[in-house]
N, C-alpha and C positions, 0 to 999 in steps of 0.2 A: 807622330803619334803611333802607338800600338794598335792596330785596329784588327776585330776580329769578321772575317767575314763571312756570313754561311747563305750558301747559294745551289741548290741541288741540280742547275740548269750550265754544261760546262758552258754556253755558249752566249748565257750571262755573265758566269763566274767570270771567265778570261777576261773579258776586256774590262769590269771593274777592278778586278785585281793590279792587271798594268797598269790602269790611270793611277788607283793608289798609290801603288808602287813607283813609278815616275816621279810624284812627287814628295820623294823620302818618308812614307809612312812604311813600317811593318807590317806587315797584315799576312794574319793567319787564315789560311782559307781552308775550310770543310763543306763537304757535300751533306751533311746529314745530320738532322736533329742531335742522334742519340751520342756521338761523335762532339758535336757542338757542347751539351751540357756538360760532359765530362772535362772540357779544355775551359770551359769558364769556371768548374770550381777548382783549378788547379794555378791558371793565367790571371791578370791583371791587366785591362785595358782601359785607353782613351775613348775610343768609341766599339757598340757593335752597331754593324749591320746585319739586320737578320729579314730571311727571306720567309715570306707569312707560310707557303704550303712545303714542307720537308718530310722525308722520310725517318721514322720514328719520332722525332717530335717537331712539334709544328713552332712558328717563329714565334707565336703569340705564348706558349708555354715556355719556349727557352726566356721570354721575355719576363715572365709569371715567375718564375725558376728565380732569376739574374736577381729580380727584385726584394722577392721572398730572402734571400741569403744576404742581402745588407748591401748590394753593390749599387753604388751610383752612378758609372760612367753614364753620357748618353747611347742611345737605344734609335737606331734610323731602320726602320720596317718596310719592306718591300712586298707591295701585293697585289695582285691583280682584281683585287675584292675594291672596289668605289663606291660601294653603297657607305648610304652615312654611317647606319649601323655598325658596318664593318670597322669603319672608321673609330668609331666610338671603342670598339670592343678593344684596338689594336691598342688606343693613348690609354683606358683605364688600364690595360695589364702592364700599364710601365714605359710604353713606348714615347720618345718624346717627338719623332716627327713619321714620317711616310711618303712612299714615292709610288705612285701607281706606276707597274710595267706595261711597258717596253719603258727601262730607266732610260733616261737623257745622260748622257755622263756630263755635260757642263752643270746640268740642275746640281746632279748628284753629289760632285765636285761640291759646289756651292752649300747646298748645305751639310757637307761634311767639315765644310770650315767654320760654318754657325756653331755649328754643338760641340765642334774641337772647343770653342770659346765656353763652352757649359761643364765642360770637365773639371773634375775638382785639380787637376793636375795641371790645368793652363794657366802659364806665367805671363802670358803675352808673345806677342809673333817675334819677339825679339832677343834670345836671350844674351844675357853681356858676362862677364868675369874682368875685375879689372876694366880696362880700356880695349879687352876685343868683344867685336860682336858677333853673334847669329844670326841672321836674316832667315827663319824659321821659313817665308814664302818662298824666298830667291835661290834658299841652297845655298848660299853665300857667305863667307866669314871675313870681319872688318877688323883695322886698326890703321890708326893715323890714317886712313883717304884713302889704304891700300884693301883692293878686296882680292877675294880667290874663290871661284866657286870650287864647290867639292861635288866626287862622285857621290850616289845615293848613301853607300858605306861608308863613306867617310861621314858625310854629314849625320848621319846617323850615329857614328861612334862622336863625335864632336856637340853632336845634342846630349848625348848621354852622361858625356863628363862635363858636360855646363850645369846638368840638372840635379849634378853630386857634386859640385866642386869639391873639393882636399878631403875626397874621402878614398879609400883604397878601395878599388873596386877587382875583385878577382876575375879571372879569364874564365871562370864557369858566369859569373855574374854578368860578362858582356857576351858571353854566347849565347846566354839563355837571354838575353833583353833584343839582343839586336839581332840574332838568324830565325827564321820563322818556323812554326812549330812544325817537325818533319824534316825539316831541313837538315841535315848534319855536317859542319863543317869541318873540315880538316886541323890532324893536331896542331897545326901550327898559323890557323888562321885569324887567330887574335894577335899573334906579334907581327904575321905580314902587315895586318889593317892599321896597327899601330904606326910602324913605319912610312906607309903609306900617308898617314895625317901626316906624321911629322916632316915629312918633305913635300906637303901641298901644303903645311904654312910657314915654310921656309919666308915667303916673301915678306910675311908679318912678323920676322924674327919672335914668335912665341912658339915654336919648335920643342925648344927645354922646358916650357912650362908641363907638356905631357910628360910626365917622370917614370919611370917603371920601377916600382919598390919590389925588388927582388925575392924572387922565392913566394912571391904573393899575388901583386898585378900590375895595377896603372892608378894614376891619380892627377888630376888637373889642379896645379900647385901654381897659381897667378901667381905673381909680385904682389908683398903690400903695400899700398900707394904709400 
């Protein structure tokens, strides 16, 4: 998943970040309200989390904001406000869950995989093409009884072209889906990652199924049964 994360605390931020990140999500991370609105009318995500008190706008307005403009991913709100009220105030602006701080990262964990499942964009934990598969939890990719786990990148580029089979996808297309917002990767670090898949699924002989349509990008081109 793409997950957007806005956290003005660095010593919140960091360690949500890395769990996310561990388990093959993108996540965009900003410190600050005003920061935050500007990347959701521009980004597309799986889930946000958003943290209730931020500088320039607060979590319940980005939330107010997110809702207002048509978007529906889910909304996990983070607050140190446990009054009901509070409570009340955070689900009517759009929020669909909340974690009182100091967050748990197993909770948090936990329900980040509830609302992954409320995204208009979940296909299930599994994706397949053909006769390989995705193991969305494990990091994992299958064919005939043979698996391979992938680095974070890989599986990430491997989610991506599951999610588009046999469409041409351009190297601005997977730069802008798969490096996180800020990040800027090297000119030539969509054909390294390329590469990189196609010899971590050497073992499942589907290697050539990743094609490069030249002059353009990449495209996941299964066999027809």
């Amino acid at each position: 998943m793409r997950i957007l994360l806005v956290e003005d605390d660095p010593e919140q931020l960091e360690p949500l970040y890395a769990a996310l990140s561990q388990l093959g999500h993108i996540v965009d991370s900003v410190e600050d309200g005003t920061t935050a609105q500007w990347i959701i009318n521009e980004k597309d995500y799986d889930l946000l989390i958003l943290d209730w008190l931020l500088p320039g706008k607060s979590g319940v307005e980005l939330c107010r904001h997110y809702r207002k403009a048509g978007k529906t991913a889910p909304v996990l709100m983070l607050t140190a406000k446990d009054a009901t009220l509070d409570k009340v105030t955070g689900l009517d602006a759009g929020a669909d869950d909340y974690l009182i701080k100091p967050v748990d990262l197993v909770e948090l964990l936990a329900r980040v995989r509830a609302l992954g499942r409320r995204s208009p964009l979940y296909q299930g934990d599994i994706l397949r093409a053909a006769d390989l598969s995705l193991n969305l939890a494990q990091m994992s990719a299958e064919r005939e009884g043979i698996s391979v786990n992938l680095s974070n990148r890989e599986f990430q580029l491997l989610e991506y072209l599951l999610r588009h089979p046999q469409q041409v996808l351009t190297r601005d297309q997977i730069e802008l889906s798969l490096w996180e917002w800020g990040d800027e990767p090297e000119s030539n670090a969509v054909t390294t990652l390329v590469k990189r898949l196609r010899q971590r699924l050497q073992p499942l002989a589907v290697e050539d199924w990743v094609e490069t349509v030249y002059g353009v990008g990449y495209r996941l081109n299964p066999p027809a049964r």
